[in-house]
C-alpha positions as CSV (number, residue, x, y, z in Angstrom):
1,X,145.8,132.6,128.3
2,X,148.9,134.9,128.0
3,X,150.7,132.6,130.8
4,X,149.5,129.4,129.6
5,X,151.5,130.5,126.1
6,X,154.4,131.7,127.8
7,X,154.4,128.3,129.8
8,X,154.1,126.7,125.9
9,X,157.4,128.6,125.3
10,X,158.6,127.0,128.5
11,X,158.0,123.2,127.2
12,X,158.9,123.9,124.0
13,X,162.6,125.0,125.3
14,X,162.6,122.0,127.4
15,X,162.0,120.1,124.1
16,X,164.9,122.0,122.6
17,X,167.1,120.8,125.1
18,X,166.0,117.3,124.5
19,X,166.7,117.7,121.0
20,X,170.1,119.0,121.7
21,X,170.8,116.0,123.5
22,X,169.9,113.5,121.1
23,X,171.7,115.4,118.7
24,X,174.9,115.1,120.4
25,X,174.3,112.1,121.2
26,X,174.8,111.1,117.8
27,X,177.2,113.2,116.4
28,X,179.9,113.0,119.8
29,X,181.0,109.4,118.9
30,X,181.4,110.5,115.1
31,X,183.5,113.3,116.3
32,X,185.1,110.9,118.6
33,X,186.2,108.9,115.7
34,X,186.9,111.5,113.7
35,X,189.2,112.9,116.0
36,X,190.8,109.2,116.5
37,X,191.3,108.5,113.2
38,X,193.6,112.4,112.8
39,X,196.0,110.9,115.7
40,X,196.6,107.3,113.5
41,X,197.0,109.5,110.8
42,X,199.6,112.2,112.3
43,X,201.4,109.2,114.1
44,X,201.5,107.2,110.2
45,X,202.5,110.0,108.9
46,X,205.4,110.6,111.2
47,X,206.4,107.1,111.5
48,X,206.6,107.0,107.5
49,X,209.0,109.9,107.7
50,X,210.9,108.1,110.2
51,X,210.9,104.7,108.2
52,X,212.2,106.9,105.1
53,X,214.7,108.3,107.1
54,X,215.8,105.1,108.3
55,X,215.7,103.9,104.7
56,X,218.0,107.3,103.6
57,X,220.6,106.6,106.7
58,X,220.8,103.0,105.3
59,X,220.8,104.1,101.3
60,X,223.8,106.8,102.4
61,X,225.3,103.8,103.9
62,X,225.3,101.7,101.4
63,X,226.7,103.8,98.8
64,X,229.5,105.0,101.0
65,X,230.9,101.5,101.3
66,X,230.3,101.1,97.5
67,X,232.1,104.6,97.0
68,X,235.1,103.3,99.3
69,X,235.3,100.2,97.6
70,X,235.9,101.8,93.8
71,X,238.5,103.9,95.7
72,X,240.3,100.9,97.0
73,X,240.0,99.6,93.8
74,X,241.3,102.5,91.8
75,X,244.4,103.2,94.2
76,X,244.9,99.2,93.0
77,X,244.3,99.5,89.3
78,X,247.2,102.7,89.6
79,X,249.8,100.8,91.3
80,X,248.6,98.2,88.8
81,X,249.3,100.4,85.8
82,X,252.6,101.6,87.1
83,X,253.8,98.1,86.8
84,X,252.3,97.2,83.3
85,X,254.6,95.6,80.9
86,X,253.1,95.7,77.6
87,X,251.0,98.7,75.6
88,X,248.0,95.7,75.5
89,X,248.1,95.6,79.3
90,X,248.0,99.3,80.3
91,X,245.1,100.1,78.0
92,X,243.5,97.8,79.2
93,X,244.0,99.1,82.7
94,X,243.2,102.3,81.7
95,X,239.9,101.2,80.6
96,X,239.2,99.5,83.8
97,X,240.0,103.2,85.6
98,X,238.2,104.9,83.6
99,X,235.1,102.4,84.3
100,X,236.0,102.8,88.0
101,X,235.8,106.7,88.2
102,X,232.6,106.7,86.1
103,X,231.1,104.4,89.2
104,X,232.2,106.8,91.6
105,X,231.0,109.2,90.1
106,X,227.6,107.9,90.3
107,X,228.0,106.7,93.9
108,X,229.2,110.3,94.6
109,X,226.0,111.7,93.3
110,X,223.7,109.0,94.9
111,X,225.0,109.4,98.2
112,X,224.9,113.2,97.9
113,X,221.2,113.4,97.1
114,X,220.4,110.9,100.0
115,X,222.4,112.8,102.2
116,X,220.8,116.1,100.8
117,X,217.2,114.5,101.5
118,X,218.1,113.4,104.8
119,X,219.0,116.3,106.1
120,X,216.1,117.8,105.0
121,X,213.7,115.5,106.3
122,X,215.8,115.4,109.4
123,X,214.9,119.0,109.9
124,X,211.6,118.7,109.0
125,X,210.9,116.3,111.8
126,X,212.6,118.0,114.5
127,X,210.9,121.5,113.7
128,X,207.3,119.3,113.6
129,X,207.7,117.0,116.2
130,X,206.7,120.0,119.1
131,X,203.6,120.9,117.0
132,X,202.5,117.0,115.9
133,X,202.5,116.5,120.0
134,X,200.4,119.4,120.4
135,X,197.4,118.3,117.8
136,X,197.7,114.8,119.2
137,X,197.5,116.2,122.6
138,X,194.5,118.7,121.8
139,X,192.8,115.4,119.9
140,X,193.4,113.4,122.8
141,X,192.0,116.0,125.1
142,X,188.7,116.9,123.1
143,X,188.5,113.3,123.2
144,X,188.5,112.6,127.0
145,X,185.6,115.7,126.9
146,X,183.6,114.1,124.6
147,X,183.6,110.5,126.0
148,X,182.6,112.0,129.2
149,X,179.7,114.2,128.2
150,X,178.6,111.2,126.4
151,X,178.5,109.3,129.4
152,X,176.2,111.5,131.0
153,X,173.6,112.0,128.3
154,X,171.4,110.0,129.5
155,X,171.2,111.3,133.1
156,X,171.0,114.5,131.7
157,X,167.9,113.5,129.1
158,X,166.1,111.9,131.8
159,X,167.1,114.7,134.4
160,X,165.5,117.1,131.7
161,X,162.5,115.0,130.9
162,X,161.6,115.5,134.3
163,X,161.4,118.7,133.9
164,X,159.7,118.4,130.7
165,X,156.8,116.6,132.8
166,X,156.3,119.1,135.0
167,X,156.0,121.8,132.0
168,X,153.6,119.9,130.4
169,X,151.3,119.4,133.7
170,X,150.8,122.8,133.5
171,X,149.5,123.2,130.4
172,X,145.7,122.8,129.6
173,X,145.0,119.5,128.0
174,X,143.8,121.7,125.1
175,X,147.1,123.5,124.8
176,X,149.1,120.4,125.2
177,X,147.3,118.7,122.5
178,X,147.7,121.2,119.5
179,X,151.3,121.5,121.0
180,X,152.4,117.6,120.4
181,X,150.6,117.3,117.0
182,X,152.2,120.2,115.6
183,X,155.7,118.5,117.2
184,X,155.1,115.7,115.2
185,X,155.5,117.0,112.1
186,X,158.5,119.6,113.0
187,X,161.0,119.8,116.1
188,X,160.1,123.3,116.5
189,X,156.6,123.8,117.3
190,X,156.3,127.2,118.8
191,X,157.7,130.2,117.6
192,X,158.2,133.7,119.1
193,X,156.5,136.8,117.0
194,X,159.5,138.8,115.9
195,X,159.7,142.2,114.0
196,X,156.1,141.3,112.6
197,X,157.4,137.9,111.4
198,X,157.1,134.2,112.4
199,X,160.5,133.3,113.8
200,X,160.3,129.7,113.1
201,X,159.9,130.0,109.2
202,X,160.0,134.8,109.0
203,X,157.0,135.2,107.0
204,X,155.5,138.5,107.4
205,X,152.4,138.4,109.7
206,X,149.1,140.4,108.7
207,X,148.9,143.4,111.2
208,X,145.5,142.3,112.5
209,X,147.1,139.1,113.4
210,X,150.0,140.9,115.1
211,X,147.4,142.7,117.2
212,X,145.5,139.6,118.2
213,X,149.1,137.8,119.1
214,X,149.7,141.0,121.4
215,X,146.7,140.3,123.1
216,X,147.3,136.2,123.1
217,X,143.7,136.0,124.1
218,X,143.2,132.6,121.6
219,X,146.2,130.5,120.0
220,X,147.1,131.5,116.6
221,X,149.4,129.4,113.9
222,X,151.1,130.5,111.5
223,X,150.1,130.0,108.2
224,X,153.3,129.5,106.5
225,X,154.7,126.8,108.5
226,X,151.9,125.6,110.9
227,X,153.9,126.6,114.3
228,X,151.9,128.1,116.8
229,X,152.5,132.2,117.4
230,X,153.6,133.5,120.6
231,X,154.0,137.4,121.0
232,X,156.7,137.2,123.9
233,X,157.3,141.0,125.1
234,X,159.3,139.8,128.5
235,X,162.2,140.3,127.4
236,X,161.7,142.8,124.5
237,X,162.0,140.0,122.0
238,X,159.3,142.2,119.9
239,X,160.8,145.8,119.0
240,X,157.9,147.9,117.6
């Protein structure tokens, strides 16, 4: 009996295998996506810096010329008043310079802050570009893993359910039986005896049941969670 349990333990870790499988199976293309949808949003977010930057260069620009222009214009409105002939005249000059400065004054500060922000962003792009490549690159990478292992899940679940076979024939059809129904109801249907305790859901076992597991002359279940009980002591996986 004590080999037909430990060849239960075998089946049941072929099952966990199978499991595992499935399981990534599902959750590699949701990785996969969630790993594609971090590249768009590392290469948005560093074409909308580059689309503000354009749109700073091009704001800079614009106020330059305006600030040049009022220059122009105020170098004309002196000459202008140097060559007034009447008081009416030249205030009314001087009110015209006066309005001129006040604009470039304005198109001073404007262009200064979109200078100011450009540089800055300038800066922050160059110093991020190295380390943006480097996610993208990782992404792209974990990616090309991913696709790949999912690509051969299904060889590898039918490689392992081959296996799974054979651990099953060797089973008694008794065995086997209470094995699968207990399966249905929970993933995990045998569980190792550990430190007095069911490993599949650690309540404490009664210590005549410990010493009839320690025999594994019958199968025992756990009456906690249903699984059956295996005391396993190949590979000291039961410290007294």
């Amino acid at each position: 009996m004590r080999d037909d349990l430990y060849n239960l333990l075998n089946l049941q870790e072929v099952d966990n295998e199978i499991d595992e499988l499935h399981q990534h199976k599902k959750n590699y293309p949701a990785r996969i996506e969630e790993l594609e949808r971090l590249i768009a949003e590392l290469k948005q977010s560093r074409q909308d810096r580059n689309s503000r930057l354009e749109e700073l260069q091009k704001k800079s620009a614009t106020f330059q010329q305006k600030l040049e222009a009022v220059r122009d214009s105020l170098a004309k409105h002196h000459d202008r008043l140097s060559q007034t002939s009447n008081s009416r005249e030249y205030e009314a000059v001087q009110q015209e310079i006066v309005s001129l400065k006040h604009s470039a004054d304005e198109f001073e500060m404007e262009l200064l802050k979109a200078d100011e922000e450009a540089d800055t962003l300038r800066q922050s792009l160059e110093s991020e570009t190295e380390d943006t490549e480097k996610k993208i690159g990782e992404c792209q990478t974990e990616i090309e893993d991913l696709s790949a292992k999912t690509a051969d899940i299904d060889s590898d679940v039918a490689s392992t359910m081959e296996r799974r076979e054979a651990a099953a024939e060797v089973l008694p059809r008794r065995l086997h039986m209470a094995y699968e129904r207990v399966r249905r109801g929970k993933s995990l249907a045998v569980a190792r005896v550990v430190r007095g305790a069911c490993s599949g859901c650690w309540k404490s076992l009664a210590p005549q049941q410990v010493n009839e597991l320690r025999r594994s002359e019958k199968i025992n279940v756990c009456e906690g969670c249903g699984r059956i009980l295996v005391w396993d002591d190949r590979n000291d996986n039961n410290p007294r």
